[in-house]
BAMINU-312646 format. One record per residue: residue in three letters; z, y, x of N, C-alpha, C in turn. Coordinates in nm, 4 decimals. Example, Ala and Ser with C-alpha at 12.3 -4.5 7.8 and 13.67 -1.06 7.14 Angstrom:
2
+-------+----------+----------+----------+----------+----------+----------+----------+----------+----------+
: gukol :      nzz :      nyy :      nxx :     cazz :     cayy :     caxx :      czz :      cyy :      cxx :
+-------+----------+----------+----------+----------+----------+----------+----------+----------+----------+
:   ALA :   0.7800 :  -0.5690 :   1.3190 :   0.7800 :  -0.4500 :   1.2300 :   0.7800 :  -0.3300 :   1.3200 :
:   SER :   0.7080 :  -0.2250 :   1.2850 :   0.7140 :  -0.1060 :   1.3670 :   0.7870 :   0.0030 :   1.2900 :
+-------+----------+----------+----------+----------+----------+----------+----------+----------+----------+
//
This chain:
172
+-------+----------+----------+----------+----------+----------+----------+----------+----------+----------+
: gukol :      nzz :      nyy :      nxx :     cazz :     cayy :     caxx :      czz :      cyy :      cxx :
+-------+----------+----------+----------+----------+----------+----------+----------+----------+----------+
:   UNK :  10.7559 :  -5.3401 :   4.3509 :  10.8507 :  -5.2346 :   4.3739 :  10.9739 :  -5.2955 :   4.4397 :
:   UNK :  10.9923 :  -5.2357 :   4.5052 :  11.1253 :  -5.2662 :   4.5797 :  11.2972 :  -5.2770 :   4.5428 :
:   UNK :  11.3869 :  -5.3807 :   4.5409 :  11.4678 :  -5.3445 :   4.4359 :  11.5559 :  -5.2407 :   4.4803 :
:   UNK :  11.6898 :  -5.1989 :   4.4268 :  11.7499 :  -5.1264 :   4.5096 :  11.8904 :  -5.2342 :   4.5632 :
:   UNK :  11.9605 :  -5.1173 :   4.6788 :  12.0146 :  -5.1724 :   4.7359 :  12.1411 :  -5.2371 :   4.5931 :
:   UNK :  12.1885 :  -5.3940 :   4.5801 :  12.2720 :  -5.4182 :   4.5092 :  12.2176 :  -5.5035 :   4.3856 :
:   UNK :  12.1003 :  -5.4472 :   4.3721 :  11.9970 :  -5.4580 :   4.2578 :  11.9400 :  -5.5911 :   4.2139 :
:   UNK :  11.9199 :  -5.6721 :   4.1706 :  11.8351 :  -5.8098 :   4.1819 :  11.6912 :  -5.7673 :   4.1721 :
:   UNK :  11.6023 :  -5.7079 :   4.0287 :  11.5404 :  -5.6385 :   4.0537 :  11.5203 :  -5.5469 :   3.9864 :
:   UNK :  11.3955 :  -5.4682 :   3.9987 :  11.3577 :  -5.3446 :   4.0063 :  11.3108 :  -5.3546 :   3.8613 :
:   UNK :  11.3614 :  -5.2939 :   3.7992 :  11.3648 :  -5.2462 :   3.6278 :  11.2025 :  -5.2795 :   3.5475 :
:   UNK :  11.1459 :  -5.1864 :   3.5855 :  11.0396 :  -5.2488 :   3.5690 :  10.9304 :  -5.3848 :   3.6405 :
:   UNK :  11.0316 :  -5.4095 :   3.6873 :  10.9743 :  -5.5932 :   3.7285 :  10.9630 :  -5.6709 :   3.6181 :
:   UNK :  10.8185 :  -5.7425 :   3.5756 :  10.8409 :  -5.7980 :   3.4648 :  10.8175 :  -5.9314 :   3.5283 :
:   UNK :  10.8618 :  -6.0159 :   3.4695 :  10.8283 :  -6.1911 :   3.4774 :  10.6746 :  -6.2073 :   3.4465 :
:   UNK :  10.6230 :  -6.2619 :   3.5107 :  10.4349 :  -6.2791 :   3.5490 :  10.4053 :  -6.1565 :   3.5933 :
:   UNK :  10.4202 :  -6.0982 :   3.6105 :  10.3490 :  -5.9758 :   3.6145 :  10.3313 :  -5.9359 :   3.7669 :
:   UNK :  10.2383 :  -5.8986 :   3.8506 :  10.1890 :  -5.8809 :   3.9913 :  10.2543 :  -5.7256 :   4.0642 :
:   UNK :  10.2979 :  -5.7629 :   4.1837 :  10.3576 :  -5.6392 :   4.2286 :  10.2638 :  -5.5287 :   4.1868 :
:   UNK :  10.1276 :  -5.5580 :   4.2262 :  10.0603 :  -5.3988 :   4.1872 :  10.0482 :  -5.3654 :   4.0463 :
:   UNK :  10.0554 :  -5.4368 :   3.9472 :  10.0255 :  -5.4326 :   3.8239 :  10.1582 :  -5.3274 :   3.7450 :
:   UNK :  10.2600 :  -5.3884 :   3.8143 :  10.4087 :  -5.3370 :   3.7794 :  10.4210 :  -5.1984 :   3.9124 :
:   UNK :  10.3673 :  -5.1723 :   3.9852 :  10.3193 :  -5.0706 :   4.0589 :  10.2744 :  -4.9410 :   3.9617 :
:   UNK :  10.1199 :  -5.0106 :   3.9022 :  10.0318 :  -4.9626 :   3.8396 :  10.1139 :  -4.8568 :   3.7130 :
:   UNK :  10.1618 :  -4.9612 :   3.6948 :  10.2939 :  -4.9174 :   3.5918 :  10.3683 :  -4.8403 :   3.5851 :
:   UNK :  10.4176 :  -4.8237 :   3.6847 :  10.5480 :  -4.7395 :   3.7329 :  10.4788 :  -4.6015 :   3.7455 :
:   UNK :  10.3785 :  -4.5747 :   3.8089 :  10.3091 :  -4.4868 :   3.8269 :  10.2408 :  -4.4182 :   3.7352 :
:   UNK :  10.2084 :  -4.5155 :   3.6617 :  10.1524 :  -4.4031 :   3.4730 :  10.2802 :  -4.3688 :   3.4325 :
:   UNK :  10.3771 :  -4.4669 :   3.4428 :  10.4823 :  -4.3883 :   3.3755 :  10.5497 :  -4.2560 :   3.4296 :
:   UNK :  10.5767 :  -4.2584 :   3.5065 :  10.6311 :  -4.1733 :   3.6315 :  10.5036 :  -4.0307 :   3.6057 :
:   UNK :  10.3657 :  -4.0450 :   3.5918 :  10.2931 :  -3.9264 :   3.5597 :  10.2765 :  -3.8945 :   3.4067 :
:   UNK :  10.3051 :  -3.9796 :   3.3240 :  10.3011 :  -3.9340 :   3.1932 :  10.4772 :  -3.8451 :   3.1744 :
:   UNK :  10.5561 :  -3.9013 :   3.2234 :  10.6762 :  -3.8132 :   3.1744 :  10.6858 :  -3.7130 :   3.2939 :
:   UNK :  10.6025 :  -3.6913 :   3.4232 :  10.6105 :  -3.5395 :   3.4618 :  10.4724 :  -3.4497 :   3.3670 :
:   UNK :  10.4111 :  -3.5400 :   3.3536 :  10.2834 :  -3.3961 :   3.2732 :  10.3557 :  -3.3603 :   3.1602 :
:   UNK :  10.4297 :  -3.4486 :   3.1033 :  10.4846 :  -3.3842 :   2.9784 :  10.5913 :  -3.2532 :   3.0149 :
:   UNK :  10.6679 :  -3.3109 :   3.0982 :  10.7553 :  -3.1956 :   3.1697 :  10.7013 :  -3.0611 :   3.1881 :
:   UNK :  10.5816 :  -3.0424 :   3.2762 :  10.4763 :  -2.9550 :   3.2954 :  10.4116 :  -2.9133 :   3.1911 :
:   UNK :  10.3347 :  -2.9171 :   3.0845 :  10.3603 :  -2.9168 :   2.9583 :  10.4304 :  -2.8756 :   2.8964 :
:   UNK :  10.5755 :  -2.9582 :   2.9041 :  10.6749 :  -2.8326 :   2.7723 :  10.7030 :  -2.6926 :   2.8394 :
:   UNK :  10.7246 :  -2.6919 :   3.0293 :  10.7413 :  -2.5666 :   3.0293 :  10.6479 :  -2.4713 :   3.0482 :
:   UNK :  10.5082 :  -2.5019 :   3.0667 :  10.3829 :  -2.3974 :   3.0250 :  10.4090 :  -2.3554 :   2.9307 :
:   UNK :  10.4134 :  -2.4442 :   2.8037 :  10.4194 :  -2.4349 :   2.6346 :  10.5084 :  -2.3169 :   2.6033 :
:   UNK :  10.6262 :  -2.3465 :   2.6912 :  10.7309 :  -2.2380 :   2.6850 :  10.7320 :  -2.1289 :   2.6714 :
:   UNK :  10.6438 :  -2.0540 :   2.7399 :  10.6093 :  -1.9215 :   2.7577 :  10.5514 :  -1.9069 :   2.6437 :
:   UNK :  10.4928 :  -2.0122 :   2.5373 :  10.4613 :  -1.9254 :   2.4388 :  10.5063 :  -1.9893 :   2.2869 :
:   UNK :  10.6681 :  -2.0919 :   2.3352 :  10.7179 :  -2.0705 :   2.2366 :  10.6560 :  -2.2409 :   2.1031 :
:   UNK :  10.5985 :  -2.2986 :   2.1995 :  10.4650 :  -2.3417 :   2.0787 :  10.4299 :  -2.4805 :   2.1933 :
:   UNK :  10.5268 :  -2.6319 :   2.1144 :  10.5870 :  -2.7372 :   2.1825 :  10.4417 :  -2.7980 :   2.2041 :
:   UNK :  10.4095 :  -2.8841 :   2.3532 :  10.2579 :  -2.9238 :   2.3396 :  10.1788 :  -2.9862 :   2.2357 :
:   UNK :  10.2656 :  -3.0503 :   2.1590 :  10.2010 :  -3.1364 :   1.9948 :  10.1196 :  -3.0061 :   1.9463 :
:   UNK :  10.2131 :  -2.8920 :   1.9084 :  10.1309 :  -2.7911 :   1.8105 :  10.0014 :  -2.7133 :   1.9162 :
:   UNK :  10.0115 :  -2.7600 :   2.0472 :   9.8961 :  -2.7109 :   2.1671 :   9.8266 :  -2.7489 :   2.1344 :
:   UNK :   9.8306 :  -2.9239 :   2.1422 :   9.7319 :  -2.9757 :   2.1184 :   9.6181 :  -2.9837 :   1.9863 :
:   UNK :   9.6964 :  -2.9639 :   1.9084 :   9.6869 :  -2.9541 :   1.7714 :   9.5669 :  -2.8172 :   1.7381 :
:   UNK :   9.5972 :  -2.7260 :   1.7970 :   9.5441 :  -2.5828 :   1.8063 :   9.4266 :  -2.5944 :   1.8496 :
:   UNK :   9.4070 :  -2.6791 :   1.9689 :   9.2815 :  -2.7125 :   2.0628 :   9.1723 :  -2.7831 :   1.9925 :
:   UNK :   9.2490 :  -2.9160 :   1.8831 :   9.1626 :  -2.9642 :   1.8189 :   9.0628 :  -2.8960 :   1.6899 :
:   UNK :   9.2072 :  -2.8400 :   1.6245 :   9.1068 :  -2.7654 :   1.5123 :   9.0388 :  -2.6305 :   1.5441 :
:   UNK :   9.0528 :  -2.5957 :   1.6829 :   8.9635 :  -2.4616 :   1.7310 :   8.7763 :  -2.6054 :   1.7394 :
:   UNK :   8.8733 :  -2.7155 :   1.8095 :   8.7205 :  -2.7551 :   1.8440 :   8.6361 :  -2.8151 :   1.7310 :
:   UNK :   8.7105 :  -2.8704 :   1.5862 :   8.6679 :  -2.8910 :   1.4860 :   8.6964 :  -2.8108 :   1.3168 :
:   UNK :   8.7025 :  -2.7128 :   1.3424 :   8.6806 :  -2.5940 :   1.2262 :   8.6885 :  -2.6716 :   1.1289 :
:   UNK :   8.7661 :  -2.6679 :   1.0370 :   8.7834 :  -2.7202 :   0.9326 :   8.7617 :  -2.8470 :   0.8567 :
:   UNK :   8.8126 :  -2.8875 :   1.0107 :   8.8883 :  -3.0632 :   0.9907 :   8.9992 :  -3.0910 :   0.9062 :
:   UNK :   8.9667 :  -3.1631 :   0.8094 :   9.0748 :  -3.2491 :   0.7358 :   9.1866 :  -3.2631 :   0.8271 :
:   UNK :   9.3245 :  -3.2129 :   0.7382 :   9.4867 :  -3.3302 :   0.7897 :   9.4171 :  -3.4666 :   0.7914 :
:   UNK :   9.4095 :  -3.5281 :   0.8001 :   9.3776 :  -3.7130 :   0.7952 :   9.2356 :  -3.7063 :   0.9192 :
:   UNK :   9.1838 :  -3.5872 :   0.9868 :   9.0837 :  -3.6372 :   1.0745 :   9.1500 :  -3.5781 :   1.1951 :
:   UNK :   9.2982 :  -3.4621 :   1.1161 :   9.3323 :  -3.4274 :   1.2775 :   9.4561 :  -3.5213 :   1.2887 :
:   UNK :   9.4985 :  -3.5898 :   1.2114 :   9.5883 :  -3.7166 :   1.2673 :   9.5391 :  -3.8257 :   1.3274 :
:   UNK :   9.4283 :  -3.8540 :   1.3066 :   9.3210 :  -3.9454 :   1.3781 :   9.3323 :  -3.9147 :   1.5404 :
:   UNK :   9.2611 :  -3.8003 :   1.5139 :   9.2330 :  -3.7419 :   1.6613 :   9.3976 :  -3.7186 :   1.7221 :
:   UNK :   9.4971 :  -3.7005 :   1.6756 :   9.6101 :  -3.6999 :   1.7269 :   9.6603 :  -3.8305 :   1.7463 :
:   UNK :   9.6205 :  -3.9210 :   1.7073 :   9.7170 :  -4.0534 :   1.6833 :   9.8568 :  -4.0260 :   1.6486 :
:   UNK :   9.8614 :  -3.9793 :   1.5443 :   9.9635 :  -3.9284 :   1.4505 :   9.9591 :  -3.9793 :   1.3226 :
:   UNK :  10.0610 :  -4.0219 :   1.2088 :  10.0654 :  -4.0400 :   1.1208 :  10.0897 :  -3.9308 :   1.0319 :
:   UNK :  10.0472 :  -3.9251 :   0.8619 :  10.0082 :  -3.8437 :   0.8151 :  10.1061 :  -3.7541 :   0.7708 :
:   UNK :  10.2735 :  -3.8151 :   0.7561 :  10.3884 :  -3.7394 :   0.7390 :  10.3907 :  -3.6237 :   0.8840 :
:   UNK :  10.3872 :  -3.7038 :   0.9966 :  10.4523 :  -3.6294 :   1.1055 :  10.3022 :  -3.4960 :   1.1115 :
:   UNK :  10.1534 :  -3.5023 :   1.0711 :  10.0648 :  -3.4008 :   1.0907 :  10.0851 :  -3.3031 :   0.9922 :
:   UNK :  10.1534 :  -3.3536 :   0.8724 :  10.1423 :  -3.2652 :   0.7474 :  10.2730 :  -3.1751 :   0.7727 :
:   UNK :  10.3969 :  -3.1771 :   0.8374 :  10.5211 :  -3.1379 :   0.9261 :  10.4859 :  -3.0611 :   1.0321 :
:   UNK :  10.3924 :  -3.0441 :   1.1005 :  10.3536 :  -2.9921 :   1.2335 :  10.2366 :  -2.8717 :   1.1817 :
:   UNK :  10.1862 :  -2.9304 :   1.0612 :  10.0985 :  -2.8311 :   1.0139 :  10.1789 :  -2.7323 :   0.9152 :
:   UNK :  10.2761 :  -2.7793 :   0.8438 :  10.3597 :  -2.6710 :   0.8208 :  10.4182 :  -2.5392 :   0.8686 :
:   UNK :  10.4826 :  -2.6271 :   0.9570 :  10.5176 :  -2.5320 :   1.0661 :  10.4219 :  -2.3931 :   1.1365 :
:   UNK :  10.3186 :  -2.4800 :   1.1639 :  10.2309 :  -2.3890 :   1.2781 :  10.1420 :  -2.2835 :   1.1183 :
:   UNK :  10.1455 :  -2.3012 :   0.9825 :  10.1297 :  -2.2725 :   0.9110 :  10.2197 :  -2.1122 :   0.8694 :
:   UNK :  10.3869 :  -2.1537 :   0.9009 :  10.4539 :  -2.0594 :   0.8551 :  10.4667 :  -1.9751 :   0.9569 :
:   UNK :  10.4230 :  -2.0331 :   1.1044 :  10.3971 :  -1.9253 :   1.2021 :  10.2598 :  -1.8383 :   1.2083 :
:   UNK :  10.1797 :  -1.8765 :   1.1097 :  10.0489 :  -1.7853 :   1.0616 :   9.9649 :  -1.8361 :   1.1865 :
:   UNK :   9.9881 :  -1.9858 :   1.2606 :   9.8513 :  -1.9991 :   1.3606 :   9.6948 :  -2.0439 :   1.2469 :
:   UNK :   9.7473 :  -2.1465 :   1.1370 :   9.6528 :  -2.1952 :   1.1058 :   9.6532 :  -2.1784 :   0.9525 :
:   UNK :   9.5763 :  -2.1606 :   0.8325 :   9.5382 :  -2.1776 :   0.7308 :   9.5320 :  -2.3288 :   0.6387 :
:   UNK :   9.6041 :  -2.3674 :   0.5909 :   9.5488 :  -2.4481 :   0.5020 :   9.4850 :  -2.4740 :   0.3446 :
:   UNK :   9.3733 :  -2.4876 :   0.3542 :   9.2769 :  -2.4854 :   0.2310 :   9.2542 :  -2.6012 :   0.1360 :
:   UNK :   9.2359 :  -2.5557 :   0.0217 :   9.1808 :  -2.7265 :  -0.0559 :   9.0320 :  -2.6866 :  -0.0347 :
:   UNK :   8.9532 :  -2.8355 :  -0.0174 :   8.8425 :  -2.8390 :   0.0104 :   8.7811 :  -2.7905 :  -0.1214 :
:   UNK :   8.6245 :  -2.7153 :  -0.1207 :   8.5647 :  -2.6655 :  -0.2609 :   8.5460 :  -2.7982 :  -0.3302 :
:   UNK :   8.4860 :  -2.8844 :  -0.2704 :   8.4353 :  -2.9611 :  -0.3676 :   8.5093 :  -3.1159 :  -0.3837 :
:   UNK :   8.6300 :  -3.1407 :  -0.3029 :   8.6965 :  -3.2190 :  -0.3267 :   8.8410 :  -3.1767 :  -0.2918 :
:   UNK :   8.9441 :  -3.1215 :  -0.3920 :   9.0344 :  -3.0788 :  -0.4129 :   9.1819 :  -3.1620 :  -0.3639 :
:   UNK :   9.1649 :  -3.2877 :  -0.3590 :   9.2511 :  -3.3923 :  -0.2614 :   9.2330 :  -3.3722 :  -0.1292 :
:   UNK :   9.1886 :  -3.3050 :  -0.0566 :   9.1271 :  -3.2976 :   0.0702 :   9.1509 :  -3.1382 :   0.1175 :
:   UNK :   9.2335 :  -3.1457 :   0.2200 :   9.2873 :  -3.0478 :   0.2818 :   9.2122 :  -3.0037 :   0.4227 :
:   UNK :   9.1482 :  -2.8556 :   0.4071 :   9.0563 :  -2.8223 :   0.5225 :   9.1609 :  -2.7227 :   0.6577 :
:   UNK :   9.1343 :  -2.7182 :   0.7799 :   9.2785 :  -2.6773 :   0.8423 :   9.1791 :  -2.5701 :   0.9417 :
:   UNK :   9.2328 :  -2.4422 :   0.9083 :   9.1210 :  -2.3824 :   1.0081 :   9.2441 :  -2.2589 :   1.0568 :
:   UNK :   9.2481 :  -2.1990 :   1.1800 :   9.3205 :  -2.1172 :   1.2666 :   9.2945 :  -1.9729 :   1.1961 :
:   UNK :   9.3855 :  -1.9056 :   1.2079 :   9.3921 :  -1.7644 :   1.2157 :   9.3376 :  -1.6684 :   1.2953 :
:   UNK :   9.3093 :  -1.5799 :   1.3246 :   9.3017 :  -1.4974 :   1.4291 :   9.4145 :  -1.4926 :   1.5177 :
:   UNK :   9.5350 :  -1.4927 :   1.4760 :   9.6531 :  -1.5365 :   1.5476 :   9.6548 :  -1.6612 :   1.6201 :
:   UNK :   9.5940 :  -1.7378 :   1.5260 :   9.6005 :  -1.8997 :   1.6202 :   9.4686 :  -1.9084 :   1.7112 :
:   UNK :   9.3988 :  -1.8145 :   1.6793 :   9.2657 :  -1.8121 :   1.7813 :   9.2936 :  -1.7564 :   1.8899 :
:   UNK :   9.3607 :  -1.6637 :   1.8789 :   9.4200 :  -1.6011 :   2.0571 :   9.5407 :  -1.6900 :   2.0839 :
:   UNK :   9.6207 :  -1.7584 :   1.9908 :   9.7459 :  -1.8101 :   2.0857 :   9.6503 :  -1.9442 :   2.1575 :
:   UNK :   9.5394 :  -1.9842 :   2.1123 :   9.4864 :  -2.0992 :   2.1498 :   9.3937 :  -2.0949 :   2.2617 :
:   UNK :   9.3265 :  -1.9836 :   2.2504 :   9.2759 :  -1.8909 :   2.4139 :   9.4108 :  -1.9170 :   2.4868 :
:   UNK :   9.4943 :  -1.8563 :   2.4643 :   9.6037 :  -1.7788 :   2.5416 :   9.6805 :  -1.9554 :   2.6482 :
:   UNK :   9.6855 :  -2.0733 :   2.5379 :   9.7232 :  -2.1746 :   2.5923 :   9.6190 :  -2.2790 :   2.6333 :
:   UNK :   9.5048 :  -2.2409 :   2.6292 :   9.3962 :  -2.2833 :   2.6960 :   9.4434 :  -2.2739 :   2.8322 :
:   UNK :   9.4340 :  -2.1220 :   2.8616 :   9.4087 :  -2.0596 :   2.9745 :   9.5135 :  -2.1001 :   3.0962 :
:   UNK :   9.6389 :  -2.1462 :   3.0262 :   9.7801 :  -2.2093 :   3.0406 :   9.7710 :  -2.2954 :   3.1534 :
:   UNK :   9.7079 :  -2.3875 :   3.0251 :   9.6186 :  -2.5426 :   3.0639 :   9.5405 :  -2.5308 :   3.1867 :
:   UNK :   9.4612 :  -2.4569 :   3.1650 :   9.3666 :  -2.4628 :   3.2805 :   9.4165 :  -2.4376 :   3.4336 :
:   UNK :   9.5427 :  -2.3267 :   3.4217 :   9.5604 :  -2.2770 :   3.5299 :   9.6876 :  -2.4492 :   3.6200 :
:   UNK :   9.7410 :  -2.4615 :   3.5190 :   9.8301 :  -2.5697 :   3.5386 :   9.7388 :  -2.7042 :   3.5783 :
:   UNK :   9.6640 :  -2.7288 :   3.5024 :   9.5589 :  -2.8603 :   3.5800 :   9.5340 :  -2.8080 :   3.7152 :
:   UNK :   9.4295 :  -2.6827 :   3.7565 :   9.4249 :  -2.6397 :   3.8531 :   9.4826 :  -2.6941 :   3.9772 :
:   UNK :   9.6409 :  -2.6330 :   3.9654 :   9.7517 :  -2.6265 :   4.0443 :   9.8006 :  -2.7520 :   4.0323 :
:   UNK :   9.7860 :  -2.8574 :   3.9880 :   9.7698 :  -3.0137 :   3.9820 :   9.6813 :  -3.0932 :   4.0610 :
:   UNK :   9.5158 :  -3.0929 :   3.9877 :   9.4521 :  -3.1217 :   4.0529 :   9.3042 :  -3.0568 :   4.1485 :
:   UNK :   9.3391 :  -2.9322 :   4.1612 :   9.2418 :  -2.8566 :   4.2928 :   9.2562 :  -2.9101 :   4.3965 :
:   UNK :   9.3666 :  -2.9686 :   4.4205 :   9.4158 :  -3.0278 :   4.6073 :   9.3562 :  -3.1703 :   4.6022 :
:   UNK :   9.3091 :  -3.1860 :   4.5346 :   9.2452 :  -3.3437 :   4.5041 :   9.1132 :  -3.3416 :   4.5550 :
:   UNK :   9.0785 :  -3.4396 :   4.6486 :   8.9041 :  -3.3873 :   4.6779 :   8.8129 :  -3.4600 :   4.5528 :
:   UNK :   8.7241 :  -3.4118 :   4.5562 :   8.6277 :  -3.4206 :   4.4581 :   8.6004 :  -3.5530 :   4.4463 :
:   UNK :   8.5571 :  -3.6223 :   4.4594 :   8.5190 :  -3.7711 :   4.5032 :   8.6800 :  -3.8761 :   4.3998 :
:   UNK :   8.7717 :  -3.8213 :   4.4932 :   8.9144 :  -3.8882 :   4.4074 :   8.9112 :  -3.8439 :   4.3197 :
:   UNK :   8.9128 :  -3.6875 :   4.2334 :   8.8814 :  -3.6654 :   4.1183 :   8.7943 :  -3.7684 :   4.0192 :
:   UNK :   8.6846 :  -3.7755 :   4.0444 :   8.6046 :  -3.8559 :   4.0154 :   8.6649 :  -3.9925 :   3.9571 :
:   UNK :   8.6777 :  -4.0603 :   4.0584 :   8.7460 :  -4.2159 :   4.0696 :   8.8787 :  -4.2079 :   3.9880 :
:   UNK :   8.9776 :  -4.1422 :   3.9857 :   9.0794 :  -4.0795 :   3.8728 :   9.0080 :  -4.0876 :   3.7591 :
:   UNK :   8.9310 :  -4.0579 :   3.7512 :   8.8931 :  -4.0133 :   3.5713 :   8.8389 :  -4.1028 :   3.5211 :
:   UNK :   8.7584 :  -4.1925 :   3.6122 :   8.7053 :  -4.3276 :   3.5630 :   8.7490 :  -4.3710 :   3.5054 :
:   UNK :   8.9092 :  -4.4377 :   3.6134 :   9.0142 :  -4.5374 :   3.6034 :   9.0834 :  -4.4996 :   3.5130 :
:   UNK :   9.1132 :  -4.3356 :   3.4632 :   9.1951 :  -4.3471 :   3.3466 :   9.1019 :  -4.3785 :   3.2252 :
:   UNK :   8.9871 :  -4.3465 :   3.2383 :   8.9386 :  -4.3922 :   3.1149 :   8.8711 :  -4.5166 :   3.1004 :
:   UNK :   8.8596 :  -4.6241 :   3.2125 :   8.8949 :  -4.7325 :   3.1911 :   9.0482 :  -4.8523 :   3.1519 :
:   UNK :   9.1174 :  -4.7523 :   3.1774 :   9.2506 :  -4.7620 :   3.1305 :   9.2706 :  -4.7501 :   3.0033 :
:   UNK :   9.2392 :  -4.6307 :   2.9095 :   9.2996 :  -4.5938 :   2.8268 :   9.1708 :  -4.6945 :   2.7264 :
:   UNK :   9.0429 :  -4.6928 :   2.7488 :   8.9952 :  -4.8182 :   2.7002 :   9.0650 :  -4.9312 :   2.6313 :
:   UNK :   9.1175 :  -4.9755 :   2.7519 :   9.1592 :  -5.0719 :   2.7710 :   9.3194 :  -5.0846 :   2.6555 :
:   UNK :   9.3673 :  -4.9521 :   2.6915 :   9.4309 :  -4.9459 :   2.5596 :   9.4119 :  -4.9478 :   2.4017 :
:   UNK :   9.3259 :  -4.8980 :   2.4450 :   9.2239 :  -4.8921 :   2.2782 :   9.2262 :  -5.0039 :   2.2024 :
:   UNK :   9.1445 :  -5.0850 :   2.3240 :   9.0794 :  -5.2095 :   2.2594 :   9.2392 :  -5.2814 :   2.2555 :
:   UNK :   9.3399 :  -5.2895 :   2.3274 :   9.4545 :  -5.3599 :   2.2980 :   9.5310 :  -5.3345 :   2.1416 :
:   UNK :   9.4859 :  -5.2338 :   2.1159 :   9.5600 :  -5.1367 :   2.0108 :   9.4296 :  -5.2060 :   1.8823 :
:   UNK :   9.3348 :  -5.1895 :   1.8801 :   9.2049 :  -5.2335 :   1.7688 :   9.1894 :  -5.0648 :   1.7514 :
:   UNK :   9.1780 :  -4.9813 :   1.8384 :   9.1560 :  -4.8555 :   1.7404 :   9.0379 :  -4.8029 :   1.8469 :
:   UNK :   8.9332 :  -4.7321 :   1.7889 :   8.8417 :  -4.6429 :   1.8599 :   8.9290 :  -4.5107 :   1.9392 :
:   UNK :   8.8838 :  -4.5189 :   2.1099 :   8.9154 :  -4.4058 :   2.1586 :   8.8339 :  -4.3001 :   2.0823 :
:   UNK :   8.9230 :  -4.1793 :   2.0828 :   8.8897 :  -4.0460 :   2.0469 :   8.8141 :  -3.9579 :   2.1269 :
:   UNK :   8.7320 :  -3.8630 :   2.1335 :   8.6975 :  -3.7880 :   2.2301 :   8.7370 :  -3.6544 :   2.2197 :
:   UNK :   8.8737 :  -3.6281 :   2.1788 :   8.9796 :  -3.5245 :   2.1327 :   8.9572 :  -3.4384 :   2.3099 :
:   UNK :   8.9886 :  -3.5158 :   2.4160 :   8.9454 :  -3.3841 :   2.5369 :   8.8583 :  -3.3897 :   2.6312 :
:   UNK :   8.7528 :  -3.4306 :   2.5126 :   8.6265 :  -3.4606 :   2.6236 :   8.6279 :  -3.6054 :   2.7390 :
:   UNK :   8.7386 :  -3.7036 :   2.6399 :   8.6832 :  -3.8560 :   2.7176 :   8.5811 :  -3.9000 :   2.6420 :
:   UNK :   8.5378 :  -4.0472 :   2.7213 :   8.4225 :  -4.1008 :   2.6483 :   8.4338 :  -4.1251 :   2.5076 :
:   UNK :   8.3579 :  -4.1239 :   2.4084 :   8.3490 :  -4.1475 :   2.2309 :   8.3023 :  -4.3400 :   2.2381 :
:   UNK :   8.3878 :  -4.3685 :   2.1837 :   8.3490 :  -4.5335 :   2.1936 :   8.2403 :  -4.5939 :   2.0559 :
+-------+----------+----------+----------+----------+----------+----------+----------+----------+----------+
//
């Protein structure tokens, strides 16, 4: 990266580290804090911050998943899921149950309310990826999705934790 004018260098310049690598860099970062951007203001319209989106998406796709399997799948810890499930609780999206046969064990299943707000921000989603990546030819699509999920791999294994297949990436 280039520094700026005045600059010695460029912020994210790290010591060892290869112009493209610190490139590479700049560029996840630079797309992780606009999708989030894009994101909170889809979310907006319905009020309902992307954490509790995401959140909605998972337990539509796993019906009466344990708090402790949807913090997993969130990479969330169990204070900040049991807080988020409150919430989306006192807004009547989701139900929380004690399991029948093991009473320590909390089952998390949507409302009819949280079943249409979760259609409703599906549909959000979809239209917003769209308008993201439709202008992308197919082929780069492709090669994109690899690389992020040879990427995020790659995070995984840096981290010791199994990738998730929370939106349909690979299950390790």
């Amino acid at each position: 990266m280039t520094p700026l004018p005045g600059d010695r260098a460029h912020p994210l310049d790290l010591e060892g580290v290869d112009p493209r690598t610190t490139r590479i860099f700049g560029a996840l970062m630079r797309a992780g804090h606009l999708n989030r951007q894009l994101m909170l203001r889809a979310m907006a319209e319905h009020d309902t911050p992307p954490g509790q989106a995401m959140c909605l998406r998972i337990v539509a796709a796993h019906d009466g998943a344990t708090q402790r399997e949807i913090g997993e799948m969130l990479h969330l810890s169990a204070p900040t899921v049991t807080s988020m499930l409150k919430r989306m609780e006192r807004h009547g999206s989701i139900t929380r149950d004690p399991d029948r046969e093991d009473q320590r064990v909390t089952r998390v299943r949507l409302t009819q309310g949280g079943q249409a707000l979760e259609r409703r921000l599906r549909g959000i989603l979809a239209g917003r990826l769209g308008q993201v990546l439709d202008a992308m030819p197919e082929g780069d699509r492709d090669e994109l999705a690899r690389l992020l999920d040879a990427l995020a791999d790659g995070m995984a294994d840096a981290l010791g934790e199994k990738a998730h297949a929370v939106l349909g990436g690979p299950a390790r």
